[in-house]
C-alpha positions as CSV (number, residue, x, y, z in Angstrom):
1,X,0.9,-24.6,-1.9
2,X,3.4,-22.8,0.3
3,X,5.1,-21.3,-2.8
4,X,8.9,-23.7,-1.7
5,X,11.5,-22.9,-4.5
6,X,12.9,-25.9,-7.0
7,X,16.1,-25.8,-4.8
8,X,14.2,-26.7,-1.6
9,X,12.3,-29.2,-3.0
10,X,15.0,-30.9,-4.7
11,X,16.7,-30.8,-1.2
12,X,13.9,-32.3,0.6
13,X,13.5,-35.1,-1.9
14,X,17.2,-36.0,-2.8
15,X,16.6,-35.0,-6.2
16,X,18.6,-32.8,-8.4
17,X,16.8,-29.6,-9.5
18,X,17.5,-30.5,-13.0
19,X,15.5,-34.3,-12.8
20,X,12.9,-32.6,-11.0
21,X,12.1,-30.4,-14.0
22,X,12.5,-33.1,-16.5
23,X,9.6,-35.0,-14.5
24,X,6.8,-33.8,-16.7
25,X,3.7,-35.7,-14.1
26,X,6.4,-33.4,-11.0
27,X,6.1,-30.3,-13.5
28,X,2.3,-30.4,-14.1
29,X,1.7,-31.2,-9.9
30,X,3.6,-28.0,-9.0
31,X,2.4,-25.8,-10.9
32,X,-0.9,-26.7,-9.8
33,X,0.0,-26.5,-6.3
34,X,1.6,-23.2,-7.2
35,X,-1.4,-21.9,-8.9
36,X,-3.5,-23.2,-5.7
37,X,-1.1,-21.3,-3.3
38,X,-1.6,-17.8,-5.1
39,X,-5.2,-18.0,-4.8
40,X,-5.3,-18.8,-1.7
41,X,-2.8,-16.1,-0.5
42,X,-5.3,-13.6,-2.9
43,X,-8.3,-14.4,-0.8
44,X,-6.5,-14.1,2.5
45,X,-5.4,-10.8,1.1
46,X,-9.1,-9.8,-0.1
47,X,-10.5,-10.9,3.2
48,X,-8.3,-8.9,5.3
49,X,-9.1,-5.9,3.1
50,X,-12.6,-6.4,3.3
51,X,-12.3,-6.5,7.0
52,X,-11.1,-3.0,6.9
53,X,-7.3,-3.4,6.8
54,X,-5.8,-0.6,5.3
55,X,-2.6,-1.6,5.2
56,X,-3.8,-4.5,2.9
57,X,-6.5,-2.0,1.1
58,X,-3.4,0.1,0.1
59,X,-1.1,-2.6,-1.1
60,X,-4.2,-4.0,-3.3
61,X,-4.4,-0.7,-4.8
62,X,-1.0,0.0,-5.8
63,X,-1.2,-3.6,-6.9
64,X,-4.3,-4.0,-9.0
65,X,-5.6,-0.2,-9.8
66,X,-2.2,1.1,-10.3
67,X,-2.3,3.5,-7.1
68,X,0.6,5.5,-6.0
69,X,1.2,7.5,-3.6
70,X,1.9,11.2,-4.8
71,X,5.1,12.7,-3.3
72,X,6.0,16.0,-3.8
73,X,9.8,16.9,-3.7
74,X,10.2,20.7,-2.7
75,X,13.1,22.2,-2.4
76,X,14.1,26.0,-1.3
77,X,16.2,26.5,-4.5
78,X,13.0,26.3,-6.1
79,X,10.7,28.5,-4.4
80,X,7.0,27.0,-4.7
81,X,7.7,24.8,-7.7
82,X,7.9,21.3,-7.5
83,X,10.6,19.0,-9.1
84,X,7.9,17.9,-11.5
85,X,7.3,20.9,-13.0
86,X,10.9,21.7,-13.6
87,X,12.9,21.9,-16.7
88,X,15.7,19.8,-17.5
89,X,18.1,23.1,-17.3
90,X,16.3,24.0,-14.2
91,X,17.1,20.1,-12.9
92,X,20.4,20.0,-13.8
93,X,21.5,23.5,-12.4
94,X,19.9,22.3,-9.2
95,X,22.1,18.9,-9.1
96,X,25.0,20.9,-9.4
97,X,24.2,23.3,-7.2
98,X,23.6,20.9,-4.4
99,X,27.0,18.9,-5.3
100,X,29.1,22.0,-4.7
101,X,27.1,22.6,-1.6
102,X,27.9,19.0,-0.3
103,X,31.5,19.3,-1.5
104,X,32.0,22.8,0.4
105,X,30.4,20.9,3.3
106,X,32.8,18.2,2.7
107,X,35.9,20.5,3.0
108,X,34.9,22.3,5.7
109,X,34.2,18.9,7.7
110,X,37.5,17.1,7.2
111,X,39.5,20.6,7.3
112,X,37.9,21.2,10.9
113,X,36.4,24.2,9.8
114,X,32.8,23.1,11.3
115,X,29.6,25.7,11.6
């Protein structure tokens, strides 16, 4: 039930991963176990977010609704728009924009020309 890989177990028994898997009565016993460690780690999860954990509230959300969290990229070259509602053209002028930008920065850095 606490969710140990083949390799562990097969080192804590003295078996080979490979005879472990070939044990069909093994097999069925650990995927049970496996099945019985998931639901228990899903109602610990429930509980905490029904106790108000938001943390846990989020996770469940992104997990099981399909949440995310919106992040807007802005970015002065812009103006107001977002990244979203640019253009591939508009996109990839920007990328290269910002590469010389780095790449002047760059040469300035390493020829001690600093701001």
């Amino acid at each position: 039930e606490i969710q140990c890989t083949m390799t562990e177990m097969s080192y804590i028994l003295g078996i080979s991963v490979k005879a472990l898997e070939r044990d069909k009565q093994f097999v069925a016993t650990r995927n049970k176990a496996l099945s019985e460690g998931c639901k228990s780690l899903r109602r610990l999860q429930w509980d905490k977010a029904q106790a108000g954990n938001v943390g846990m509230l989020i996770w469940l959300g992104k997990q099981y609704l399909g949440q995310l969290e919106k992040q807007e990229v802005k970015t002065p070259d812009l103006g107001d728009k977002s990244i979203d509602e640019c253009t591939d053209e508009e996109l990839t002028l920007l990328v290269k924009s910002r590469r010389r930008s780095n790449q002047h920065r760059e040469h300035k850095r390493h020829s001690g020309h600093d701001d």
